[in-house]
C-alpha positions in Angstrom: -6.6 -42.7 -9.9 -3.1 -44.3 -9.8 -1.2 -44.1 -6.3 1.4 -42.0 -8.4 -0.9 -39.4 -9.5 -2.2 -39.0 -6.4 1.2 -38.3 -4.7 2.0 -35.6 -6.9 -1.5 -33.5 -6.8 -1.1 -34.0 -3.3 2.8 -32.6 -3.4 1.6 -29.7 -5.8 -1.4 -28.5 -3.4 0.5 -29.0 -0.6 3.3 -26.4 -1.8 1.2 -23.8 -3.2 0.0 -22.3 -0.4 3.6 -21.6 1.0 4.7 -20.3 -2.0 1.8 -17.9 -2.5 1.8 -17.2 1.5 5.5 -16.3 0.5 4.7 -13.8 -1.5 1.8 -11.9 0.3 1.7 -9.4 3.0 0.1 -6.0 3.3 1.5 -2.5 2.3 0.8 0.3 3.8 -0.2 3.6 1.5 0.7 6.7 4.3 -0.9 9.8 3.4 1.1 12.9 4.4 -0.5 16.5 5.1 1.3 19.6 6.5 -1.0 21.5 8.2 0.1 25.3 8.2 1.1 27.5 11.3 -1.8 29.1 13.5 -2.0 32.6 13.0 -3.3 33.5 16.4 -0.7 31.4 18.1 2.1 31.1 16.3 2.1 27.4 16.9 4.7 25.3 14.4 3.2 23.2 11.4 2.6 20.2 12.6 2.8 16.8 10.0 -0.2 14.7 10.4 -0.7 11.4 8.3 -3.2 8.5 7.8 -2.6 5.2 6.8 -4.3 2.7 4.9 -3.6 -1.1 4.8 -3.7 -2.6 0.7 -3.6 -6.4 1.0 -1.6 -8.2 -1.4 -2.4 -12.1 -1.0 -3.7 -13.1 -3.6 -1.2 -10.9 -5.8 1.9 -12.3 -7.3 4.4 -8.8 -7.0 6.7 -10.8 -9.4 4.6 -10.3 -12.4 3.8 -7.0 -14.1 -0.2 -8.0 -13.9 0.0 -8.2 -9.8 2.0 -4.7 -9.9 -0.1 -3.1 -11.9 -3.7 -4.6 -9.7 -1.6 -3.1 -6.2 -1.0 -0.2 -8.1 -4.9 0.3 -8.7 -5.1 -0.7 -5.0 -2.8 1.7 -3.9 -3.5 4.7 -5.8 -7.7 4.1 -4.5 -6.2 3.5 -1.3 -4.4 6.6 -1.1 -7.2 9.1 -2.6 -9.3 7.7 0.1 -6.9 9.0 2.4 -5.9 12.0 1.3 -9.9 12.8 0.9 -10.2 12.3 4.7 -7.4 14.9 5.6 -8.7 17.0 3.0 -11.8 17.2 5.3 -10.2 16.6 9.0 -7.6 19.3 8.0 -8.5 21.6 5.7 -5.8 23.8 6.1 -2.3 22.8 4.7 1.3 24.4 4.3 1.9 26.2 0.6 4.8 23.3 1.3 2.7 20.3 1.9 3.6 17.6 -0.4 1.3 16.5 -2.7 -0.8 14.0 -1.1 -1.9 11.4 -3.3 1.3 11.1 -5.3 3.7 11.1 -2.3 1.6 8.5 -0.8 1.0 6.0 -3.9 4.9 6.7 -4.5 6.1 5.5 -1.3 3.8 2.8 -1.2 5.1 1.6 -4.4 8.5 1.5 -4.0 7.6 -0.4 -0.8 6.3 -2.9 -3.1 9.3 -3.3 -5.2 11.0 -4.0 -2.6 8.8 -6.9 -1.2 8.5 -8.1 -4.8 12.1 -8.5 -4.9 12.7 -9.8 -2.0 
């Protein structure tokens, strides 16, 4: 293989892993739940959440195709969470916000905002 040839495939492997490592990072999809006052005690609602971590690295967030894969990510992401407070705490506020919505929506604009970065 010509010296030349070899300099550039060398050049182009050696910059795609910081351009792809520029690009990736984790979001995290936060599942909200309002859990509703005690009726014995009196207690106030309390806000309890759990998170889950969606990787990202080897999506490109520029393109519509890596959006649309985290998306998929996310929204599994988040009904995995929102199943596990569903059992934890079955109880919630009339005012809870709806779980799996509010959390792929917050994890998504998250996203946008990495992909534009």
């Amino acid at each position: 293989m010509p010296k030349r040839a070899i300099m550039l495939l060398t050049a182009v492997s050696l910059a795609m892993p910081v351009a792809s490592a520029a690009y990736a990072q984790d979001i995290t999809v936060t599942a909200p739940r309002h859990r509703e006052r005690s009726s014995t005690t009196g207690a106030p609602i309390e806000t309890v959440t759990t998170s889950r971590v969606v990787n990202t690295a080897d999506l490109d967030l520029r393109t519509d195709a890596g959006m649309k894969a985290l998306r998929g990510r996310v929204e599994e992401a988040a009904r995995k969470a929102c199943a596990w407070l569903d059992q934890v705490y079955p109880l919630t506020a009339d005012d809870s916000p709806p779980c799996v919505k509010t959390a792929v929506d917050k994890a998504m604009a998250d996203a946008q905002a990495l992909a534009a970065r």
